[in-house]
N, C-alpha and C positions, 0 to 999 in steps of 0.2 A: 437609538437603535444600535442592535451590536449582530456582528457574527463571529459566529467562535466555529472556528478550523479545528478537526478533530481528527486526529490517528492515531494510528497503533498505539504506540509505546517503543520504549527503549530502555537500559538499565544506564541508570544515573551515572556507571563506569563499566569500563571493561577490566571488569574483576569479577573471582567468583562469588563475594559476599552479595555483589552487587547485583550479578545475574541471576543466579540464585532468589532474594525478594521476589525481579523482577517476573521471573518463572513462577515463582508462587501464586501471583495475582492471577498471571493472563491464563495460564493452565488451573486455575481453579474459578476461571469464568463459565459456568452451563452450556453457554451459548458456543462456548468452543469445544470444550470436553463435553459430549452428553452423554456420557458416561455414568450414571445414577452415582453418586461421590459416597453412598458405603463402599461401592468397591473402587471407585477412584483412587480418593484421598490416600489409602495406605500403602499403593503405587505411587501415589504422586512424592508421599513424604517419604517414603522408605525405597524408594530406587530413584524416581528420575532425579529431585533436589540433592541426590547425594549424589551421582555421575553426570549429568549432565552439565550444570555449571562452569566446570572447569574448561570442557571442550569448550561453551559456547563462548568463553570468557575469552580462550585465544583466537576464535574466530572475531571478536568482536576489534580484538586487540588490533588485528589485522586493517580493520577500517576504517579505525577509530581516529580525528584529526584533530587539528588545533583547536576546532571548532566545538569539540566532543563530538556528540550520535551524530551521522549524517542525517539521519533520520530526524531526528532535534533540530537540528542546524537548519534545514529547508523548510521544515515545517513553519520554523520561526520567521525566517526571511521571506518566506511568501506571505504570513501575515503584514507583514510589516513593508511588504511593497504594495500591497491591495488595501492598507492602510492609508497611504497615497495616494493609492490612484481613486478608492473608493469616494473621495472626502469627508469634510469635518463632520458631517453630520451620521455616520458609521463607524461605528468603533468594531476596529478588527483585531481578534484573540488568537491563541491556539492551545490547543490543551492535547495530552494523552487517553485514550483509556484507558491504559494500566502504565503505572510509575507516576513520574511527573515533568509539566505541570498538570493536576489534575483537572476532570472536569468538573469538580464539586468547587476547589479553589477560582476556575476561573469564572464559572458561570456568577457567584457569588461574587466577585470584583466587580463583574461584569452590571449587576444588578447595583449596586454602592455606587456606581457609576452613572446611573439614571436610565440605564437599558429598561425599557419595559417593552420591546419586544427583540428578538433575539434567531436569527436566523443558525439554526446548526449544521456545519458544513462537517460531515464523513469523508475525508481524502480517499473515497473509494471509488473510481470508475464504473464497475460492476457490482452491484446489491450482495451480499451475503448474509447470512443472519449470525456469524461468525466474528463480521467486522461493521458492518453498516449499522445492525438492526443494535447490536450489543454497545458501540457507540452512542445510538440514541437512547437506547435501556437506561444505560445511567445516569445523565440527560434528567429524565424525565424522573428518574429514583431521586436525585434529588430537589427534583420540583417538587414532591409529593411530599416532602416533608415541609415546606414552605408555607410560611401562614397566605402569603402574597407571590402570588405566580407571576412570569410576564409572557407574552402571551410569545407562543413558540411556532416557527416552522422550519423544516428538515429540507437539505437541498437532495433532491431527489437523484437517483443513479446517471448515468451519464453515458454509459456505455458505448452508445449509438448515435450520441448526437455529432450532428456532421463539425462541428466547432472541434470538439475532441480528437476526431479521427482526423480532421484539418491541420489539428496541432499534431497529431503524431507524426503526420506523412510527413512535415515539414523538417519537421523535427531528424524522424528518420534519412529523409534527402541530403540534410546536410553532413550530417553525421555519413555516411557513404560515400558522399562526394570527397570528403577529406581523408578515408580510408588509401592505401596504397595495394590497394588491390578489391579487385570485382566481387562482391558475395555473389556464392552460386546458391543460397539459401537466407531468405533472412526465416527466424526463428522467434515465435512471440512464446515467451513462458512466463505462465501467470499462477499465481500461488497456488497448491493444490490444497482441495479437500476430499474430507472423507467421500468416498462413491455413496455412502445410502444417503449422504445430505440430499443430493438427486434425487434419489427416488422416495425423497419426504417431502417434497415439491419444492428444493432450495431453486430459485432459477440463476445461480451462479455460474453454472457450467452453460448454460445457454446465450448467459451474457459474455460468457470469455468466447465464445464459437463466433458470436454476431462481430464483434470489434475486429475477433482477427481475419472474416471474410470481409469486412466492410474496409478494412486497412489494404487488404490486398488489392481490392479493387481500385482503390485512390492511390496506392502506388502503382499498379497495372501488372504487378507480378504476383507469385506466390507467396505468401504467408503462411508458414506451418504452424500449427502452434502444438503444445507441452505443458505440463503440469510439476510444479518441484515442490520443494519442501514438505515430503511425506514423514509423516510421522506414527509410530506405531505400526500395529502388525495388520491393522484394520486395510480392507482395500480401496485405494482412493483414485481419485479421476487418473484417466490415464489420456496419454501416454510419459511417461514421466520421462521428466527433460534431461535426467544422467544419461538416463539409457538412448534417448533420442542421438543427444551431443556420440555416443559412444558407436554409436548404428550409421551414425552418417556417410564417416569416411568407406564402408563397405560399399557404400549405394552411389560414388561416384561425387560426390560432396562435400569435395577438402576447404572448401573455405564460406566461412558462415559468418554472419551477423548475426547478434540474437537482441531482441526486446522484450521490455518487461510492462508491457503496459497494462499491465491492473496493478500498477505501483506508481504513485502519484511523486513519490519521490526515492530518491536511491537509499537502500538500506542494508541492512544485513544480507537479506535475501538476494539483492542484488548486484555487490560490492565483492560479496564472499562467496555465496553460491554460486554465484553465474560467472563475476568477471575472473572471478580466481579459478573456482573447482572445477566450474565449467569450461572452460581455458585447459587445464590440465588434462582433463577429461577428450576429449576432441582431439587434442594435436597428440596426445598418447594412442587414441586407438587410428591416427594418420591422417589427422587434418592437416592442411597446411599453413591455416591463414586463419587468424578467430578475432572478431571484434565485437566487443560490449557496447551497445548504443545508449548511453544513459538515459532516466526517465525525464521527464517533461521539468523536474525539478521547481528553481525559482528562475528560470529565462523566462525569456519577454514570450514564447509560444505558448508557455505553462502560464502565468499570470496572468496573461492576455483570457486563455481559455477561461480561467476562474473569476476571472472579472465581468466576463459576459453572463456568464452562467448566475454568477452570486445578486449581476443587476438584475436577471430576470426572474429571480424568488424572492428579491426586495421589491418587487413593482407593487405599484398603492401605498409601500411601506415608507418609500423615499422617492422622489420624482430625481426622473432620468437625468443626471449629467451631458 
């Protein structure tokens, strides 16, 4: 039996040759551009792959560790701690969906390995068909070419369940309590997308609303939440998290905490965007006090969660530890 861990992606380096590739894949996935790609493509290859690169290359630069991608780096060690703890009879993976290690490479090892069935784990809290569903996509694209299939299932969204929001609170508790100084706000900002994925019936925006009023209540304060990383001129969920971070200090709200929980591990988005930009951002329009509360990562509150979670979509598959 296997599960294979599945996230985003990362560029192999922080360089532009390297960001660049990695931009080529993810932004020519459907499921994230639906954009009809005659008029994509000649955007994609004649402006964004020739400007964008380089920026994202020094952003990447920025958070980039001994370890390489953080993104990389947790993804792998949470494998390999749930590799332990799952036992011998679970073989635990992780793969990319765009870059590498791929899911075609791992699913394939995976199978050579005597998996005939195969539980697929999306690092996504909240359902998206952006990230969850395009995950499974490819998944299943290369099952379809396969003379000999093993028999598959998907670990379902998570969003809501009280295990998740258990390990956030705890998560976020402690992280606060070691702050030197009182948030007058904690701030959840979760990846933004375009506003008509909404009203196509994506339920992504519904699943970031429920977590972050279900958070608030299991800490007993307010939770505000925000939307970042917009891209293009299209209009996406709002309220977006520059302008939030930028608006606070007017409203009496110099000192904030912000989380990212529809990110299962710290990455670009949350290293650079938030603890850097959004950092800058805030104490420039007169905060006084700004702290990044990391994600759930590979601690024992994050592996604990995914342990629970991943024994209970193996059940009949493997008898309970």
């Amino acid at each position: 039996m296997g599960v294979l861990l599945i996230n985003l992606g990362t560029p192999d380096a922080p360089t532009a040759p390297a960001v660049r590739r990695y931009l080529a894949e993810f932004l020519s996935d459907r499921r994230v551009v639906e954009i009809p790609p005659i008029a994509w493509q000649p955007i994609l290859r004649g402006i964004v792959l020739n400007t964008r690169p380089k920026k994202s290359a020094h952003a990447y630069g920025l958070v980039w560790t001994e370890h390489g991608s953080p993104l990389a780096h947790y993804t792998r060690s949470k494998a390999e701690k749930l590799q332990s703890s799952l036992g011998d009879g679970v073989m635990v993976d992780w793969a990319m969906r765009y870059g590498s290690p791929s899911i075609a490479d791992k699913l394939t090892a995976m199978m050579a390995a005597g998996c005939d069935r195969i539980l697929l784990a999306p690092m996504y809290p909240q359902y998206c068909a952006a990230t969850t569903a395009t995950a499974n996509d490819k998944a299943f694209a290369v099952l379809s070419g396969l003379r000999w299939q093993p028999a598959l299932r998907t670990l379902p969204p998570y969003y809501d369940d009280p295990a998740y929001i258990g390990a956030l609170k705890a998560s976020i508790e402690r992280a606060v309590a070691g702050l030197d100084f009182a948030p007058d706000l904690i701030l959840a900002s979760f990846h933004g997308m375009p506003q008509r994925t909404l009203a196509l019936g994506d339920p992504y925006h519904c699943h970031c609303q429920r977590t972050a009023r279900l958070l608030g209540e299991a800490l007993g304060r307010e939770v505000r939440i925000a939307f970042q990383s917009r891209f293009g001129r299209a209009k996406w969920l709002e309220p977006p998290t520059d302008q939030v971070l930028r608006a606070l200090p007017g409203e009496g709200i110099r000192k904030v905490a912000v989380v990212a929980p529809g990110f299962s591990v710290d990455c670009l988005e949350t290293l650079e965007e938030l603890a850097i930009r959004g950092r800058q951002s805030f104490l420039q329009a007169g905060g006084s006090d700004f702290a990044y509360i990391p994600c759930l990562n590979d601690g024992d509150d994050g592996i604990a969660l995914l342990r629970g979670l991943l024994a209970r979509e193996l059940a009949g598959w493997v008898a309970p530890s």
